[in-house]
Structures are given as structure tokens and as C-alpha cells.
C-alpha positions as CSV (number, residue, x, y, z in Angstrom):
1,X,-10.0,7.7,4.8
2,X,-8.4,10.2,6.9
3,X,-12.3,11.0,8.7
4,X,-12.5,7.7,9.2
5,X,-9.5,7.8,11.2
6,X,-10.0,10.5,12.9
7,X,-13.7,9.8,13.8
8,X,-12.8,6.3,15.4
9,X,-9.9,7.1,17.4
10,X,-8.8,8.8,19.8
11,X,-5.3,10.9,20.4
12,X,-3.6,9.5,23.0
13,X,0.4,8.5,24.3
14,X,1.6,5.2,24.1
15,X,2.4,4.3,27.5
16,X,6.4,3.6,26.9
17,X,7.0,6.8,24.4
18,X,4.7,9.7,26.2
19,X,6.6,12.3,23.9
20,X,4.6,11.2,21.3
21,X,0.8,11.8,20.4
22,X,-0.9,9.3,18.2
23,X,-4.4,8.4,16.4
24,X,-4.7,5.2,18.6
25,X,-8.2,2.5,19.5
26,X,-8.6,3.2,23.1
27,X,-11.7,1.9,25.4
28,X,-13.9,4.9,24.4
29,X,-12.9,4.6,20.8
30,X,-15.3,3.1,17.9
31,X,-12.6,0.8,16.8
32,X,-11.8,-0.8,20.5
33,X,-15.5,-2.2,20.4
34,X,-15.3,-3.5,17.0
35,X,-15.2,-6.9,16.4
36,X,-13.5,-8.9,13.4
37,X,-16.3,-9.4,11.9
38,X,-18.0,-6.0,11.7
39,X,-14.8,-4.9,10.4
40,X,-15.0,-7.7,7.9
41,X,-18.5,-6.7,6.5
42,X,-17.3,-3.3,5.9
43,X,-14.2,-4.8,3.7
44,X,-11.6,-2.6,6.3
45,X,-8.4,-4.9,7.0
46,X,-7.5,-5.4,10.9
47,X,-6.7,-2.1,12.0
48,X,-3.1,-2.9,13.5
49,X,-2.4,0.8,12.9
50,X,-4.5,1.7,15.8
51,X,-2.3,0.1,18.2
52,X,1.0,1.0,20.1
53,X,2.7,-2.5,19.7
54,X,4.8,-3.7,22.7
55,X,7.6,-3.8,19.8
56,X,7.3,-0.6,18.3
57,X,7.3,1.2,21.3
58,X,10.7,-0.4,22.5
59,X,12.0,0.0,19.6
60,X,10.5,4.3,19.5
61,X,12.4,4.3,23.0
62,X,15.6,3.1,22.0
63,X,15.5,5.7,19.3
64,X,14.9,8.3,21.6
65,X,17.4,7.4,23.9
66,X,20.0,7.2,21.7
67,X,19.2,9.5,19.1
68,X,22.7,9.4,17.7
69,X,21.4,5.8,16.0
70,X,19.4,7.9,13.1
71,X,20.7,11.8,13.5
72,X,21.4,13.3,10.3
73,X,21.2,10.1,9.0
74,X,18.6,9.2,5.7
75,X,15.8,6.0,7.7
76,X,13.4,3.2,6.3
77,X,11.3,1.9,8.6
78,X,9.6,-1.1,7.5
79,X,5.9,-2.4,8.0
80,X,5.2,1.2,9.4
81,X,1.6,0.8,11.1
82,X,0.8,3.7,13.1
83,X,4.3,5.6,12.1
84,X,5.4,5.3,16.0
85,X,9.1,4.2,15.2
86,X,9.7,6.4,12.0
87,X,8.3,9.5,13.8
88,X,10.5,8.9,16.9
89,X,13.2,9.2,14.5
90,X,12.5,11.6,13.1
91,X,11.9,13.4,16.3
92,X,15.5,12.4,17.2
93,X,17.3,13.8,13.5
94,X,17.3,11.6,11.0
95,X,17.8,13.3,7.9
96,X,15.3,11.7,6.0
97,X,12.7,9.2,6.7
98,X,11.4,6.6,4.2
99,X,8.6,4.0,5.1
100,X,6.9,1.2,3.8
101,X,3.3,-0.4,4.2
102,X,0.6,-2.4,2.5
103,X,-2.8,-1.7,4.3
104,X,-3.7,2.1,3.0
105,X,-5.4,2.7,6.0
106,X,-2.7,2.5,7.4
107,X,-0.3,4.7,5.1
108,X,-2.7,7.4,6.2
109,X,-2.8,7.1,9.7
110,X,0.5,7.4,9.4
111,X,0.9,10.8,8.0
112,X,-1.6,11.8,10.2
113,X,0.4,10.8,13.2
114,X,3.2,12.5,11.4
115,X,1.5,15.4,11.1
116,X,0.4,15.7,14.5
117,X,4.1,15.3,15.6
118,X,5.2,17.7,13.5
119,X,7.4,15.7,11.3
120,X,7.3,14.3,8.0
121,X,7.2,10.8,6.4
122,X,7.6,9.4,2.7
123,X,5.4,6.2,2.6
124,X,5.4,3.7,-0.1
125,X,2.2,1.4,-0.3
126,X,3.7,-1.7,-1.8
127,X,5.9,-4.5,-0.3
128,X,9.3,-3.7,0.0
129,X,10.4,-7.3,1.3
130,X,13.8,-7.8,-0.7
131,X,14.3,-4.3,-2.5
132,X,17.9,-3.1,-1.6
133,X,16.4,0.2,-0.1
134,X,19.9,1.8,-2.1
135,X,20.6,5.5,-0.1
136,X,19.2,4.4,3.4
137,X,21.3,4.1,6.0
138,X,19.7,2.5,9.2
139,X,16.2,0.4,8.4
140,X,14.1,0.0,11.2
141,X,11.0,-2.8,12.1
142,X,9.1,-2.9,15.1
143,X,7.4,-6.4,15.5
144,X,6.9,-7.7,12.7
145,X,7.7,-11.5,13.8
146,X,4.4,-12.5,14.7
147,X,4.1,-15.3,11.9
148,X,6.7,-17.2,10.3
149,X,6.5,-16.2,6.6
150,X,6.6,-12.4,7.0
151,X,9.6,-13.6,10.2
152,X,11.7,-15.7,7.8
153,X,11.5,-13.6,4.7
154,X,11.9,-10.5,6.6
155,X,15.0,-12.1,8.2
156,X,16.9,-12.9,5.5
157,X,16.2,-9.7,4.0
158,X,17.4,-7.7,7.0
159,X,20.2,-9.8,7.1
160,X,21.5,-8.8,3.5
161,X,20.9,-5.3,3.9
162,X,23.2,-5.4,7.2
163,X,25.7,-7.0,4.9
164,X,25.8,-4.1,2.3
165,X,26.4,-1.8,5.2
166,X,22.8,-0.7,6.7
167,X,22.6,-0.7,10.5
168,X,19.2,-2.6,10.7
169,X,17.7,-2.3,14.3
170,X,14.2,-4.8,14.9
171,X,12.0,-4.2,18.1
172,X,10.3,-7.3,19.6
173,X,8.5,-8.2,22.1
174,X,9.7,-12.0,22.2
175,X,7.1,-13.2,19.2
176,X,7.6,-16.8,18.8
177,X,9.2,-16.5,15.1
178,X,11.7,-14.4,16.0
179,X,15.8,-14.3,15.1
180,X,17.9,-16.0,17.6
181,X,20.7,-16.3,16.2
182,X,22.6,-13.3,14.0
183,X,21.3,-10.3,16.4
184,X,22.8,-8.6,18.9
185,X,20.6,-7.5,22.0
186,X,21.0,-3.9,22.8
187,X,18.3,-3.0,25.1
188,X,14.8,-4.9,27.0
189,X,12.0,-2.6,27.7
190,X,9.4,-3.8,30.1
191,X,6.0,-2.1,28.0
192,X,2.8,-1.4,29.0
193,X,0.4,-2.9,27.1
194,X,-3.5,-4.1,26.8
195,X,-4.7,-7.5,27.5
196,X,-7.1,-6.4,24.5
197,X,-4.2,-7.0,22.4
198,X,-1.6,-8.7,24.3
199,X,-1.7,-11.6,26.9
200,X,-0.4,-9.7,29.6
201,X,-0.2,-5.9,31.1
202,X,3.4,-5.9,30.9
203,X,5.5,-7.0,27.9
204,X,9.2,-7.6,27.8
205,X,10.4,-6.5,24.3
206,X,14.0,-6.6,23.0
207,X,15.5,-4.0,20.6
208,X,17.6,-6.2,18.7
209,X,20.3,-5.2,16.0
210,X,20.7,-7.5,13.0
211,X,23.9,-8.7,11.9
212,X,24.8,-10.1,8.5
């Protein structure tokens, strides 16, 4: 799995967080000219890890900026993908950084990604959508409101864990299933982005913080 990884990306910055080196599809990559269905005969899950989503990135920003958010405090960030958001805090002292995911290519890639950054992460490869994530302080998601069942569960889930007392911070770049009401904005970050992915080279994305 890892030599997969490696063999069909490419380390690169994402355009908004160039601190940061990541395992990422780019035009000369293998995985950039791959279409669904190749990947689809080889059994491999879309590879959303080997992207820097518009909504992670803000979110990885925000982080950095304002590394008192997560400093010396224990993280979960949810839906992980390429580890951008949990390794920009980690970058910026949390104490301790939990993640979650469910495609284990992309648990690796993001220990890999850790590893290159020279941080650590604690994955879990399971679904982690109402657990009560007990010891974690802040929980962190960058866009993960792209369709509504993943949108509404995940909502109401973020909104009880703000409730028992976690600050829960969400990136996103304006997905059509996202909270409007019960958030707080705190910051918009125009990202750059590829029309390969995105509708646009430009993407506004929000980091928003949930409220209970």
C-alpha cells in the first residue's frame, strides 16, 4: 500500500498551506490520468486522499494562523484523507492528535504525510460518526459536506460534541449540504484549486465553528 502511494504521487505543497509537503495526484502523477473506471477494475476506492481539498486547506490555514486553537491541546480530526488538517495541527502544538477514516488507502497516506512532516498521527479505520471521542478537546473536519447523509449525520454529531464542551471547527468550501444555521464564521480563504477537481481555479471556503 504504502509503494503504491508513493509510486503514483508526487510530493508537492498545497497551494494555500506551502509549509506543508504532501503525497498528492498532480499532472505528472499516475493517479491524475486515471480514470474512475481503471481505478474501478483494480477494486481501489476514489483516491480523495490524493487531493488538497479547498476545505481542508482553509481549514490547515486557520490552524496555522492561530495555533493557539489546538496548542497543548489533545485533537480528532475527522474524515482525515491526506492528513493535511491533523498535521497542521500538529505542526502548531496540539498535544495529541487522534484521527479517523474508512478508505485504508487513505489511513496510510496519511501517516506517510505525517511522516514526511515530521509529526505523528493515531488513525482509527472505522466510522467514528456518533462515538463521544471522550479526552479530545477540539475535533476538526475539513469538507466533509459534499452529500447530505454524511452533512446531516455529521452535523448533528458535531453539534453534540460542542455541547459536552469540544470546540469543533469544520472547513468548507460552500458545499451545497452545508450547516447554516448553528455555526459561527471565523475566517474565508480564497484557495487555489484544480478545475480537475473543482469547478473553478479559485475557491472561497469558510472555516466555520460549530455551536451546540
Amino acid at each position: 500500500m504504502c509503494a503504491f502511494i508513493v509510486a503514483n504521487t508526487a510530493t508537492a505543497s498545497p497551494g494555500l498551506v506551502p509549509e506543508l509537503r504532501l503525497h498528492l495526484a498532480t499532472e505528472l502523477t499516475p493517479l491524475w490520468r486515471s480514470t474512475a473506471a481503471v481505478l474501478a477494475s483494480e477494486d481501489m476506492p476514489p483516491p480523495f486522499w490524493a487531493f488538497a481539498w479547498a476545505g481542508g486547506q482553509g481549514l490547515a490555514r486557520y490552524i496555522l494562523d492561530h495555533p493557539e486553537v489546538v496548542r497543548g491541546r489533545r485533537v480528532f480530526d475527522f474524515a482525515t484523507g491526506s492528513g493535511l488538517v491533523a498535521i497542521a495541527a500538529a505542526k502548531a502544538g496540539a498535544l495529541h492528535i487522534g484521527a479517523s477514516e474508512l478508505d485504508p488507502f487513505a489511513a496510510q497516506a496519511a501517516r506517510l504525510n505525517a511522516a514526511l512532516n515530521a509529526v505523528t498521527l493515531e488513525v482509527a479505520l472505522r466510522d467514528v460518526v456518533g462515538e463521544d471521542l471522550t479526552g479530545y478537546d477540539v475535533v476538526l473536519a475539513g469538507d466533509v459536506f459534499y452529500e447530505r447523509p454524511l452533512a446531516e449525520a455529521g452535523t448533528r454529531w458535531f453539534r453534540e460534541l460542542a455541547r459536552r464542551g469540544a470546540t469543533v471547527l469544520v472547513g468548507d468550501p460552500r458545499r451545497a449540504y452545508a450547516p447554516t444555521s448553528n455555526v459561527e464564521l471565523l475566517a474565508t480563504y480564497d484557495v487555489p484549486t484544480s478545475r480537475e477537481i473543482e469547478d473553478d481555479d479559485l475557491r472561497p471556503s469558510n472555516v466555520l465553528r460549530v455551536i451546540g
